[in-house]
NUKOLKE-823183 format. One record per atom (N, C-alpha, C): residue in one letter; chain; atom name; x negated, y, z negated. Coordinates in steps of 0.05 Angstrom, whole numbers, plus 5000, padded with zeros to 4 digits. Each point is the difference from the previous one (the first is absolute). Layout:
residuo:a; cadena:A; atomo:CA; xx:X; yy:Y; zz:Z
...
END
This chain:
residuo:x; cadena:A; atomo:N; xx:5115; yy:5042; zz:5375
residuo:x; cadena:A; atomo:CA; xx:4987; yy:4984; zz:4980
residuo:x; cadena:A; atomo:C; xx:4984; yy:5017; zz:4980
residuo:x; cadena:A; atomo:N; xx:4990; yy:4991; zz:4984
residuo:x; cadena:A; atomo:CA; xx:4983; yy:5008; zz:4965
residuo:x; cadena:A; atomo:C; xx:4979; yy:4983; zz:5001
residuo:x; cadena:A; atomo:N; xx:4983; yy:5014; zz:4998
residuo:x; cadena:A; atomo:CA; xx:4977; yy:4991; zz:4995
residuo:x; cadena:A; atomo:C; xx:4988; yy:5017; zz:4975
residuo:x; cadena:A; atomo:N; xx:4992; yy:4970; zz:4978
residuo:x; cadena:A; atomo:CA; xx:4988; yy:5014; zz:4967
residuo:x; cadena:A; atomo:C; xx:4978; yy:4994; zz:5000
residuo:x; cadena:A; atomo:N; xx:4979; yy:5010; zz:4990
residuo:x; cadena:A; atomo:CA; xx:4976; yy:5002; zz:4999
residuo:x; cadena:A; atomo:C; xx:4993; yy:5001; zz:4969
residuo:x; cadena:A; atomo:N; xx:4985; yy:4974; zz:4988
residuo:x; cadena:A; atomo:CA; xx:4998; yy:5010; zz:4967
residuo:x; cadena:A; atomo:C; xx:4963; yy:5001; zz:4999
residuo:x; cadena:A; atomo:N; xx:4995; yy:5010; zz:4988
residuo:x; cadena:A; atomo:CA; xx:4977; yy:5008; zz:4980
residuo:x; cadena:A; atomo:C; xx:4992; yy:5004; zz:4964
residuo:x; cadena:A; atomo:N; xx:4987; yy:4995; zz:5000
residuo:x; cadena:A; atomo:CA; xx:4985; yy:5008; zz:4974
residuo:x; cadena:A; atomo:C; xx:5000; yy:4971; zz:4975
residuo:x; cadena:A; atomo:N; xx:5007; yy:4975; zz:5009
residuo:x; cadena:A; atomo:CA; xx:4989; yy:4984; zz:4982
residuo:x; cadena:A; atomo:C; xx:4969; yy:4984; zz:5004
residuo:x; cadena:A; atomo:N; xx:5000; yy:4991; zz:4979
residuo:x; cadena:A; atomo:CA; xx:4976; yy:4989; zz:4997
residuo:x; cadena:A; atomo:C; xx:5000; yy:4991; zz:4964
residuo:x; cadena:A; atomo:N; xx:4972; yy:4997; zz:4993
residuo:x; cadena:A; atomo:CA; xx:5001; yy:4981; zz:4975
residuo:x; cadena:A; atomo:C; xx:4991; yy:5018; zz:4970
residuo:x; cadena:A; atomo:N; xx:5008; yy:4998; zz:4983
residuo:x; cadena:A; atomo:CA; xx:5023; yy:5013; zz:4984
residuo:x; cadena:A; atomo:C; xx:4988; yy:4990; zz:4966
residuo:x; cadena:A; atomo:N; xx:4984; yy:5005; zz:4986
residuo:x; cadena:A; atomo:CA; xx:5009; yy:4987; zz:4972
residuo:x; cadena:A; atomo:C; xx:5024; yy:5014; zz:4979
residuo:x; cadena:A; atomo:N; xx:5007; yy:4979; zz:4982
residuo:x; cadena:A; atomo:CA; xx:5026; yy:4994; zz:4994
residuo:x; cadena:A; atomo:C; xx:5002; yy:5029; zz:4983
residuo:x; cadena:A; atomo:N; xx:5024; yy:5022; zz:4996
residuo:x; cadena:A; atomo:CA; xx:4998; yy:5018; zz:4985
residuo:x; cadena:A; atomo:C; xx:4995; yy:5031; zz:5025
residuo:x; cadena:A; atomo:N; xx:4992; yy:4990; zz:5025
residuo:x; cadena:A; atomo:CA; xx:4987; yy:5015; zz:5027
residuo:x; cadena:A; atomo:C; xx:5025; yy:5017; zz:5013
residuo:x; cadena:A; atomo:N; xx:4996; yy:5017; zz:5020
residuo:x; cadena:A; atomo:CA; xx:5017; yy:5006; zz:5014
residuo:x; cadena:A; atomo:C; xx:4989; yy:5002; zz:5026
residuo:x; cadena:A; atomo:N; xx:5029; yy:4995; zz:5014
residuo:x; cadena:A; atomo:CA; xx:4991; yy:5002; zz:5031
residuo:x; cadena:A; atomo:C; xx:5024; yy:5022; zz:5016
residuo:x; cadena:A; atomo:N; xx:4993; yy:5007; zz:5028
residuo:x; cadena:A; atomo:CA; xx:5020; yy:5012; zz:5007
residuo:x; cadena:A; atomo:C; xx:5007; yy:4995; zz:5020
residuo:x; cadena:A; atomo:N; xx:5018; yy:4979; zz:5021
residuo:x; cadena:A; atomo:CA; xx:5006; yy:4996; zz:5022
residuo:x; cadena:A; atomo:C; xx:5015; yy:5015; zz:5011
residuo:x; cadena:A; atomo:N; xx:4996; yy:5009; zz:5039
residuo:x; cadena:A; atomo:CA; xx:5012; yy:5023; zz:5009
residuo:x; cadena:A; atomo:C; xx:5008; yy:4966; zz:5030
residuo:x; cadena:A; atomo:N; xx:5021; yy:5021; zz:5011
residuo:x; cadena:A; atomo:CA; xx:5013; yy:4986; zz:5012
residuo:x; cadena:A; atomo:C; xx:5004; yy:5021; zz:5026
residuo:x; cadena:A; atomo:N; xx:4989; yy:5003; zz:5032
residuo:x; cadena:A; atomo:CA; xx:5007; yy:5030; zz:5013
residuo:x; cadena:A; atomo:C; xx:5022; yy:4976; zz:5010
residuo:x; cadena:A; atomo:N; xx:5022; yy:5020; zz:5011
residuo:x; cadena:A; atomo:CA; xx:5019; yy:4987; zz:5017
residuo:x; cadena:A; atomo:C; xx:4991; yy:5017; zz:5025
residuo:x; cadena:A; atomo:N; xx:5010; yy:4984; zz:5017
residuo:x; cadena:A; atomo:CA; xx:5013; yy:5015; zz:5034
residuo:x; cadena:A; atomo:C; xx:5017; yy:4987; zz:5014
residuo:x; cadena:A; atomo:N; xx:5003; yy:5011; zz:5028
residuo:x; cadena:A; atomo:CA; xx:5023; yy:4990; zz:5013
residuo:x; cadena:A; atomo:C; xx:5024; yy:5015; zz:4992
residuo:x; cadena:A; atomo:N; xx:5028; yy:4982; zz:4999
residuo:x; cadena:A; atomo:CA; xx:5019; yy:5009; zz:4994
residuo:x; cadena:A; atomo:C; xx:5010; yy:5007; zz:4966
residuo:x; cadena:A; atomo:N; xx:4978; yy:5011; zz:5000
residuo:x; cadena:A; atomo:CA; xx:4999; yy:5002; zz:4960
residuo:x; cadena:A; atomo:C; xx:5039; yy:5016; zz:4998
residuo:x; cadena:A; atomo:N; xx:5003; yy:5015; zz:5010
residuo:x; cadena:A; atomo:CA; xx:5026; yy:5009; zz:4994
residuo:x; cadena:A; atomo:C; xx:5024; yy:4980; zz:4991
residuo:x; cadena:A; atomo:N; xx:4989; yy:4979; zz:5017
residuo:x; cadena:A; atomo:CA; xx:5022; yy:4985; zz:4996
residuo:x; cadena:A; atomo:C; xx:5013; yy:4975; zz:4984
residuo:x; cadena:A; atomo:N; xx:4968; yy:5002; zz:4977
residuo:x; cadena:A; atomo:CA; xx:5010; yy:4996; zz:4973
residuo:x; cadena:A; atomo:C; xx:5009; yy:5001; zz:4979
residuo:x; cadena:A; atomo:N; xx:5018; yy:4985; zz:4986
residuo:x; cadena:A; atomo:CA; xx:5009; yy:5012; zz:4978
residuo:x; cadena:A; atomo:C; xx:4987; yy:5001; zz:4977
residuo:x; cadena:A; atomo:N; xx:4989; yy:4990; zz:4997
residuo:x; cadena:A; atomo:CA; xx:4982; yy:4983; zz:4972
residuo:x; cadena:A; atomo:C; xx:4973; yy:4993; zz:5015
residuo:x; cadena:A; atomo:N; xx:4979; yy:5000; zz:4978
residuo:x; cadena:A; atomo:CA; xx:4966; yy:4998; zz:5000
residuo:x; cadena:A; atomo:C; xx:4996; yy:4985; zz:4976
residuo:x; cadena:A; atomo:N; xx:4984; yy:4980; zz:4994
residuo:x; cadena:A; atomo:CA; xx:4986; yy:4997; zz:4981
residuo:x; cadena:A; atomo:C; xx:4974; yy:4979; zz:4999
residuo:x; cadena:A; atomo:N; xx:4996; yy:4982; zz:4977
residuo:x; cadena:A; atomo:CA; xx:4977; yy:4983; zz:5001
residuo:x; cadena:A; atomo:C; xx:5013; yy:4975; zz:4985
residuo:x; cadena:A; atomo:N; xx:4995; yy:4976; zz:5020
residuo:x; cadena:A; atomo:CA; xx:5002; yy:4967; zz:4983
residuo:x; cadena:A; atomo:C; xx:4971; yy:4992; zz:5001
residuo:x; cadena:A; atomo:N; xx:5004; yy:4980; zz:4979
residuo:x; cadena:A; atomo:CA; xx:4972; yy:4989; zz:4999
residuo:x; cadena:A; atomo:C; xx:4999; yy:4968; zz:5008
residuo:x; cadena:A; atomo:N; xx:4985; yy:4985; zz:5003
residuo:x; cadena:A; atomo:CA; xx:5002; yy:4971; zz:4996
residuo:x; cadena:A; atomo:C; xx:4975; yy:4991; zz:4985
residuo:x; cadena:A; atomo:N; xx:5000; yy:4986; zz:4990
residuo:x; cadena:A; atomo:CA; xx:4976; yy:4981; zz:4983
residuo:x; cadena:A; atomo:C; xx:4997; yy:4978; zz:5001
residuo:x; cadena:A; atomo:N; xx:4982; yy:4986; zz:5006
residuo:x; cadena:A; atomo:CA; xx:4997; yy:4970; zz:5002
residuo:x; cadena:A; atomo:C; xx:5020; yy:4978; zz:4992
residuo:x; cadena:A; atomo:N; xx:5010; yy:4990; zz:5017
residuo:x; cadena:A; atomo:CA; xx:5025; yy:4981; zz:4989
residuo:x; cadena:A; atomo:C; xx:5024; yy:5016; zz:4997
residuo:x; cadena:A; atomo:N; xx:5013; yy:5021; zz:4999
residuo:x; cadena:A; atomo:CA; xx:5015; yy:5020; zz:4988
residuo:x; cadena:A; atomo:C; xx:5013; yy:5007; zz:5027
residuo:x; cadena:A; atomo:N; xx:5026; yy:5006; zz:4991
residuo:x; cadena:A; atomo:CA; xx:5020; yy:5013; zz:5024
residuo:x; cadena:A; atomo:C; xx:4992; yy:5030; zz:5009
residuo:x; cadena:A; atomo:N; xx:5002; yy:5015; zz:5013
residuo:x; cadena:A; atomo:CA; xx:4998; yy:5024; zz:5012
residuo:x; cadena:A; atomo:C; xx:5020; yy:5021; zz:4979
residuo:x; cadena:A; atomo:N; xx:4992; yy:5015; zz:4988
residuo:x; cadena:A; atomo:CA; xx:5022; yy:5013; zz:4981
residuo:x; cadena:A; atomo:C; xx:4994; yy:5028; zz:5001
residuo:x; cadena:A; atomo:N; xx:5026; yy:5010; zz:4990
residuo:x; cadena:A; atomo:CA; xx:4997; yy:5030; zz:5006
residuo:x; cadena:A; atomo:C; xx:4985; yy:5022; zz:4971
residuo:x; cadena:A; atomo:N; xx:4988; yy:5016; zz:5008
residuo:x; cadena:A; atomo:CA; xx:4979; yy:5011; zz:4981
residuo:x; cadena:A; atomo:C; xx:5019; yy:5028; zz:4996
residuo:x; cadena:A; atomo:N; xx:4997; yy:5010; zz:5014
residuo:x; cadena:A; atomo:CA; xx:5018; yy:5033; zz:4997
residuo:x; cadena:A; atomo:C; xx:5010; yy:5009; zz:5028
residuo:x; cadena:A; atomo:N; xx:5018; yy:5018; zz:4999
residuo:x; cadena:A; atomo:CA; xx:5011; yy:5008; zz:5020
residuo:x; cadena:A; atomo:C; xx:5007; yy:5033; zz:5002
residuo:x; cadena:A; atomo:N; xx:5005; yy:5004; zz:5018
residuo:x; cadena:A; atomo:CA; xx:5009; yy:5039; zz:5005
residuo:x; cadena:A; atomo:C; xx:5018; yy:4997; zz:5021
residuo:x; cadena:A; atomo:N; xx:5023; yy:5021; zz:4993
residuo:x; cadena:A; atomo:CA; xx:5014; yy:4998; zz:5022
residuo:x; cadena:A; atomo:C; xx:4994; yy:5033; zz:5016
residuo:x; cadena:A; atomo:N; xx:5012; yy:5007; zz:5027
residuo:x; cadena:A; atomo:CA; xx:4995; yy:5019; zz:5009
residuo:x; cadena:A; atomo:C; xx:5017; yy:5024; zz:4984
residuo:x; cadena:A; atomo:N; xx:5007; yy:4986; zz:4980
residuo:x; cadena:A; atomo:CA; xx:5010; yy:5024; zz:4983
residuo:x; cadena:A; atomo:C; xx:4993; yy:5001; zz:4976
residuo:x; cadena:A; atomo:N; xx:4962; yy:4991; zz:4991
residuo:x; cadena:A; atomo:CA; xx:4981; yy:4998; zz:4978
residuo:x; cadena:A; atomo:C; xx:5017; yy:4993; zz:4986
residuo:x; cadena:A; atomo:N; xx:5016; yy:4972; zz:4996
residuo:x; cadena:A; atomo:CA; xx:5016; yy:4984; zz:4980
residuo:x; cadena:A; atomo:C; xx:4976; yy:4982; zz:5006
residuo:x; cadena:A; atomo:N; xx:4994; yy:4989; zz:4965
residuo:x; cadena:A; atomo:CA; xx:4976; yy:4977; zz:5003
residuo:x; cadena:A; atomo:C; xx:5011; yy:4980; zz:4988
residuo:x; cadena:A; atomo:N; xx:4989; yy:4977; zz:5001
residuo:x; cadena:A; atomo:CA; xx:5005; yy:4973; zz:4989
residuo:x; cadena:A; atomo:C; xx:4976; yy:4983; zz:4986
residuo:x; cadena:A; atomo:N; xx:4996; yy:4990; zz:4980
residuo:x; cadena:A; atomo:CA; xx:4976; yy:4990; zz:4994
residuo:x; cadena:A; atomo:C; xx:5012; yy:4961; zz:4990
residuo:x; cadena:A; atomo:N; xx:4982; yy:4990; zz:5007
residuo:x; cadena:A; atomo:CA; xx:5009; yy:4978; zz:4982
residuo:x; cadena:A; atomo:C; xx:4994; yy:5001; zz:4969
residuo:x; cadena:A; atomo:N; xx:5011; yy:4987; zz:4984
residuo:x; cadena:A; atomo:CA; xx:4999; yy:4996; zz:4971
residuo:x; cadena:A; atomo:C; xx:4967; yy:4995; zz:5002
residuo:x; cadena:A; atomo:N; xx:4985; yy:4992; zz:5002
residuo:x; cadena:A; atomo:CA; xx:4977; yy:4995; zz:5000
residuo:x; cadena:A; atomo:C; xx:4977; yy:5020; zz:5000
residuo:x; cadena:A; atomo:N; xx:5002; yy:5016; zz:5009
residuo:x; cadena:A; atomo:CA; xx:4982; yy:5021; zz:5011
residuo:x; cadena:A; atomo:C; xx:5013; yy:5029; zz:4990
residuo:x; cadena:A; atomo:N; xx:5023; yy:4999; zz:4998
residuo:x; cadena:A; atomo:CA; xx:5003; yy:5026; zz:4982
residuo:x; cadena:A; atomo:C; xx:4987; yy:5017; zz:4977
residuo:x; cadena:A; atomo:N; xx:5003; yy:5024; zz:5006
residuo:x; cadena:A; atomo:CA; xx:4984; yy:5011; zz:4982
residuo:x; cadena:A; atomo:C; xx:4961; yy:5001; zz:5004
residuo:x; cadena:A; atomo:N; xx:4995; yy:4978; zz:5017
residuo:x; cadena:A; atomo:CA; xx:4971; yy:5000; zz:5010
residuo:x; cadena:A; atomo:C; xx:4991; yy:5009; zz:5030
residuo:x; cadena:A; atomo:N; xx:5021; yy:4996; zz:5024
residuo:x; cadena:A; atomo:CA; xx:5004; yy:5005; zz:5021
residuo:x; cadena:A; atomo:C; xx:5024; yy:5018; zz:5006
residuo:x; cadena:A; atomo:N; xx:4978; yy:5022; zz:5023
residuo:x; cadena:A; atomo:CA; xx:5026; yy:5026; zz:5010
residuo:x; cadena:A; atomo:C; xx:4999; yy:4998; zz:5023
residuo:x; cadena:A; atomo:N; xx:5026; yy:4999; zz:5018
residuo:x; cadena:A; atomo:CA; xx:5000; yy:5002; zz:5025
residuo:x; cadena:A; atomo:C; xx:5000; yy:5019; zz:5006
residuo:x; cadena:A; atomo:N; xx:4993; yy:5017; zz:5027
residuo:x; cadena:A; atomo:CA; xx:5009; yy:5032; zz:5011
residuo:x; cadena:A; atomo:C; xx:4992; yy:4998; zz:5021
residuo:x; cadena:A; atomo:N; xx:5011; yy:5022; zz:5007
residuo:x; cadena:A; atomo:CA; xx:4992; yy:5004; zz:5033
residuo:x; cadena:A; atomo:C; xx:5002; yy:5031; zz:5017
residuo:x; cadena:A; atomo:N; xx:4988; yy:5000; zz:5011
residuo:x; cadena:A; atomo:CA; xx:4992; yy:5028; zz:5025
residuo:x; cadena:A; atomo:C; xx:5016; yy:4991; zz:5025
residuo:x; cadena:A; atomo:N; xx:5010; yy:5023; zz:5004
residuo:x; cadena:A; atomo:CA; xx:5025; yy:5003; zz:5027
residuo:x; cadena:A; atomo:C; xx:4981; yy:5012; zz:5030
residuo:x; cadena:A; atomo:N; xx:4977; yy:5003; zz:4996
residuo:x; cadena:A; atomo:CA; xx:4981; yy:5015; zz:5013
residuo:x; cadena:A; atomo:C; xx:4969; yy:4999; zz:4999
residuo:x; cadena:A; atomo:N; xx:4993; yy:4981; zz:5008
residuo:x; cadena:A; atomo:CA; xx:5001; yy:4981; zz:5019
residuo:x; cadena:A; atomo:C; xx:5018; yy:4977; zz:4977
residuo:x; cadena:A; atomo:N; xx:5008; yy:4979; zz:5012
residuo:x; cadena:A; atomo:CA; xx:5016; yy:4981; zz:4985
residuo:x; cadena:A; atomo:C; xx:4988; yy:4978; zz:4987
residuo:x; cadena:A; atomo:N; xx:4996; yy:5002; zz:4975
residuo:x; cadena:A; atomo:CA; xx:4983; yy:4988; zz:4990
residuo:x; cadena:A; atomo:C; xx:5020; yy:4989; zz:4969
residuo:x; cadena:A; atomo:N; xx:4996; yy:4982; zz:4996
residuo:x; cadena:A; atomo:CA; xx:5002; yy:4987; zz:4971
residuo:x; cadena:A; atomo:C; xx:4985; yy:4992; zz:4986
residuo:x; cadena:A; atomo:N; xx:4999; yy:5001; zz:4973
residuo:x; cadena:A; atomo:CA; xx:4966; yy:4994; zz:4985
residuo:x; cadena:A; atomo:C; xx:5022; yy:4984; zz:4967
residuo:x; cadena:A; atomo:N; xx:4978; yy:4992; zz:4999
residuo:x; cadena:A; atomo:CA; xx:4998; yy:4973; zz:4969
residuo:x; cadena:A; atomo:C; xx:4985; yy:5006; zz:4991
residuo:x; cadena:A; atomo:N; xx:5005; yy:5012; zz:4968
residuo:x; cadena:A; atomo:CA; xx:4983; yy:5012; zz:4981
residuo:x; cadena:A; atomo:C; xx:5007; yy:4981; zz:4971
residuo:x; cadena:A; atomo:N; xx:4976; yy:4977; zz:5012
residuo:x; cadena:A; atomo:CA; xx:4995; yy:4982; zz:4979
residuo:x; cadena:A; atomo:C; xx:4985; yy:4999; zz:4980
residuo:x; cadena:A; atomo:N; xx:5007; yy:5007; zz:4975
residuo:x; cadena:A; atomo:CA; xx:4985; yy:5002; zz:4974
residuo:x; cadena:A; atomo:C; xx:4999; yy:4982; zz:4980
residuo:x; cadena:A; atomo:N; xx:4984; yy:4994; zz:4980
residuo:x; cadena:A; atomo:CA; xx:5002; yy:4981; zz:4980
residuo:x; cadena:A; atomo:C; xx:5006; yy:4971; zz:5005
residuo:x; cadena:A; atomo:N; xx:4985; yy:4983; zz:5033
residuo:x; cadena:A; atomo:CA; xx:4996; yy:4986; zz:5013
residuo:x; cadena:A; atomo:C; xx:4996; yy:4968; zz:4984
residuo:x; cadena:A; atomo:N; xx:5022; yy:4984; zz:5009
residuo:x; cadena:A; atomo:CA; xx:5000; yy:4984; zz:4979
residuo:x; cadena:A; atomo:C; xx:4983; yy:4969; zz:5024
residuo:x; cadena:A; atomo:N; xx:4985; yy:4980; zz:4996
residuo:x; cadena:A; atomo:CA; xx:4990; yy:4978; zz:5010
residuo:x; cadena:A; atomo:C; xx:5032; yy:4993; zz:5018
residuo:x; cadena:A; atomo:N; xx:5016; yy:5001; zz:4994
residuo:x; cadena:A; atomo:CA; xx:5027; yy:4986; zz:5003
residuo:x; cadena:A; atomo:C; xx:5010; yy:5026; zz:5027
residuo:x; cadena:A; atomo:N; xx:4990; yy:5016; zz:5008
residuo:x; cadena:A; atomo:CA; xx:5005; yy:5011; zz:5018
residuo:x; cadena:A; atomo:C; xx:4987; yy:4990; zz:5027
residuo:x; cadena:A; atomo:N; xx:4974; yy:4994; zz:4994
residuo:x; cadena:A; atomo:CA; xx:4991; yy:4990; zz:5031
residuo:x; cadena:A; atomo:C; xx:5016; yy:4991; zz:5011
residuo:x; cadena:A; atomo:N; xx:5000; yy:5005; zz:5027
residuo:x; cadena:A; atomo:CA; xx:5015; yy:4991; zz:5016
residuo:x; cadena:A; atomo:C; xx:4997; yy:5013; zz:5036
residuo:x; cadena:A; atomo:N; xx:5016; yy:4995; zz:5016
residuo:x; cadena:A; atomo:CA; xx:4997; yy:5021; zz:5027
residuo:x; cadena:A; atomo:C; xx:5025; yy:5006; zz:4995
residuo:x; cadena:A; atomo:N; xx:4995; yy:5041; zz:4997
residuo:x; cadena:A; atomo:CA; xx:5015; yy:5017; zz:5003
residuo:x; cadena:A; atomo:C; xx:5011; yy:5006; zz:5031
residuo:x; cadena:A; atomo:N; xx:5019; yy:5005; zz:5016
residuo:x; cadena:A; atomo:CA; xx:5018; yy:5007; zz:5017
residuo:x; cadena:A; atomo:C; xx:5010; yy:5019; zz:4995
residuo:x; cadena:A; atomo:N; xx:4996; yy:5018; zz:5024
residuo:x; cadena:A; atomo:CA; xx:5018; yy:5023; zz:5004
residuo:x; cadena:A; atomo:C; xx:5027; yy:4989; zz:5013
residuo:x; cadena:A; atomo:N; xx:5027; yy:5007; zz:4997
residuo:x; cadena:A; atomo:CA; xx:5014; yy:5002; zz:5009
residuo:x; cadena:A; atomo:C; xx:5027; yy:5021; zz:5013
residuo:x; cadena:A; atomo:N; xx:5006; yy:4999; zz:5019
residuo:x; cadena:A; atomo:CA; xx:5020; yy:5016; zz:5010
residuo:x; cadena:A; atomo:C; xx:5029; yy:4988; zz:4996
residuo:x; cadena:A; atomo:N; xx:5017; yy:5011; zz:4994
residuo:x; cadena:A; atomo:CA; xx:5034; yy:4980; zz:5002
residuo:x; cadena:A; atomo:C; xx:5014; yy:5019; zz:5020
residuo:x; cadena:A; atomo:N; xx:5012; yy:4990; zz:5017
residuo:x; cadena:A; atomo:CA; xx:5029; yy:5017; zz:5025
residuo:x; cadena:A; atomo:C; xx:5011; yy:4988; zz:5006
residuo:x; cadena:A; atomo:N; xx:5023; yy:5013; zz:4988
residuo:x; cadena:A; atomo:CA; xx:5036; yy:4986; zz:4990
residuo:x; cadena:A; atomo:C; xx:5002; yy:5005; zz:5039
residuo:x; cadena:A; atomo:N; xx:5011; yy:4980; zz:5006
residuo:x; cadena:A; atomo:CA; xx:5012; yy:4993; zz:5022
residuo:x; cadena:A; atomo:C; xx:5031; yy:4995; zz:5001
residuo:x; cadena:A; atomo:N; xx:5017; yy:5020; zz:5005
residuo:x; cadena:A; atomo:CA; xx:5025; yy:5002; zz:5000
residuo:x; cadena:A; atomo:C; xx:5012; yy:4969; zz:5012
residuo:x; cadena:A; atomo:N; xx:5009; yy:4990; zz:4983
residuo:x; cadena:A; atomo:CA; xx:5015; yy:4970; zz:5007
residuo:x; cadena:A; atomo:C; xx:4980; yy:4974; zz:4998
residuo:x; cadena:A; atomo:N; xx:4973; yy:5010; zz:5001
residuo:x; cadena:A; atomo:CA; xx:4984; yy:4982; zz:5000
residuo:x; cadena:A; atomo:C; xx:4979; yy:4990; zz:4979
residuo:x; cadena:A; atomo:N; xx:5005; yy:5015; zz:4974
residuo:x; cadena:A; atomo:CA; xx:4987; yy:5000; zz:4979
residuo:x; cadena:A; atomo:C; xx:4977; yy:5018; zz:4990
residuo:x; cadena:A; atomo:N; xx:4974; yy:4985; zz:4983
residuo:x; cadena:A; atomo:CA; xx:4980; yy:5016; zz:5002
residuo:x; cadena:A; atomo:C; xx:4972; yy:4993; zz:5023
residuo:x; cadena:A; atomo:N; xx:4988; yy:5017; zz:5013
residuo:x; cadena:A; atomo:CA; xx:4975; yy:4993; zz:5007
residuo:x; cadena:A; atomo:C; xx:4981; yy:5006; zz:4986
residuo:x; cadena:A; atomo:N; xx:4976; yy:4983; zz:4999
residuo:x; cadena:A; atomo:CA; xx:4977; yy:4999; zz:4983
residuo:x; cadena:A; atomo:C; xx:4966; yy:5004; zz:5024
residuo:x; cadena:A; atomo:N; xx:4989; yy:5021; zz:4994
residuo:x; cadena:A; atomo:CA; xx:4983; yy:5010; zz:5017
residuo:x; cadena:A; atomo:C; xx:4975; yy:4994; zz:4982
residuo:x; cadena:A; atomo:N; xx:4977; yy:4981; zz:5004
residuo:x; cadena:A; atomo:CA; xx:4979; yy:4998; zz:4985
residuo:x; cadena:A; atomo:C; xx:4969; yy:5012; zz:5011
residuo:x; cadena:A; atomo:N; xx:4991; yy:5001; zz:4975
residuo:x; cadena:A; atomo:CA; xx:4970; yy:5007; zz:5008
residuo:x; cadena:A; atomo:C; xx:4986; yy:4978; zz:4999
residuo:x; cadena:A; atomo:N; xx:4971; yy:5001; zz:5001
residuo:x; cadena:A; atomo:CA; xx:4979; yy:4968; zz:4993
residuo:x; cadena:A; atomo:C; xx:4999; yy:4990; zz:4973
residuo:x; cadena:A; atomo:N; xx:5001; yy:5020; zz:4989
residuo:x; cadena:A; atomo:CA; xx:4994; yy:4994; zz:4970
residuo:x; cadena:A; atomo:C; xx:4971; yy:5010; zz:4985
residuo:x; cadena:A; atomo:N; xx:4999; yy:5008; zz:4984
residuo:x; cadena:A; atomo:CA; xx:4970; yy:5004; zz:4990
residuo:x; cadena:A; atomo:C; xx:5000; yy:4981; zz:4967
residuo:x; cadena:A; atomo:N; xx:4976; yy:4987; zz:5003
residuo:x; cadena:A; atomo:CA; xx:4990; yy:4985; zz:4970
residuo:x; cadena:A; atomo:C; xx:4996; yy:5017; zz:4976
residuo:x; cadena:A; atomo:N; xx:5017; yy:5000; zz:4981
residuo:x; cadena:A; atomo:CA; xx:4994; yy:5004; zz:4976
residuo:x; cadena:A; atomo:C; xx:4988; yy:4978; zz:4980
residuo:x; cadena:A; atomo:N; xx:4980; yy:5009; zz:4983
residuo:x; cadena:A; atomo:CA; xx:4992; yy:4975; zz:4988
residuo:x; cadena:A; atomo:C; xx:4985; yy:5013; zz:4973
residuo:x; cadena:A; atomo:N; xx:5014; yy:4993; zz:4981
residuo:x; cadena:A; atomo:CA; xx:4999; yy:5012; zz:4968
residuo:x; cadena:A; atomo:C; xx:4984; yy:4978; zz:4988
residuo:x; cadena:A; atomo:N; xx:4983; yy:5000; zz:4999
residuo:x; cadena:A; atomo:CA; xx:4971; yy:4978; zz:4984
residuo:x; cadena:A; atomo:C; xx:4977; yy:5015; zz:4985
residuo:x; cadena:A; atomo:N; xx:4994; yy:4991; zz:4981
residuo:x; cadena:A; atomo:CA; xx:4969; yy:5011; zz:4978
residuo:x; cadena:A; atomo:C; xx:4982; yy:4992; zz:5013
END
């Protein structure tokens, strides 16, 4: 199993930056993909950015250009480098893990979540 561990949000005015880190353990090898969804009040769970174990990233249309994903192979860590912080981002960020399961699809490994919250 994976176990994600996130840190570093908290409350934010609009224009702010934050930087969320994510440590993994456990069977970290045996993911393919890392990244961060968010959810927001009323709002579906959606995907924020992604990295694959081969630093291929993914961002949603939303957050591009303001948010960088990356990550350390040593200790295993992923971080969210959120800038130019819009009200419309609050939300709970999630770390996540993905492991392609041969015949069986993807698995989804979560953390607790940490509160982001972009307010004057």
């Amino acid at each position: 199993q994976v176990q994600l561990v996130e840190s570093g949000g908290g409350l934010v005015q609009p224009g702010g930056s934050l930087r969320l880190s994510c440590a993994a353990s456990g069977s970290v090898f045996s993911l393919n993909a890392m990244g961060w969804y968010r959810q927001a009040p009323g709002k579906q769970r959606e995907l924020v950015a992604a990295i694959t174990s081969g630093d291929v990233t993914n961002y949603a249309e939303s957050v591009k250009g303001r948010f960088t994903i990356s990550r350390d192979n040593d200790p295993n860590t992923v971080y969210l480098q959120m800038n130019s912080l819009k009200p419309e981002d609050t939300a709970v960020y999630y770390c996540n893990g993905e492991r392609l399961v041969s015949g069986r699809g993807t698995y989804h490994y979560w953390g607790q979540g940490t509160q982001v919250t972009v307010s004057s």
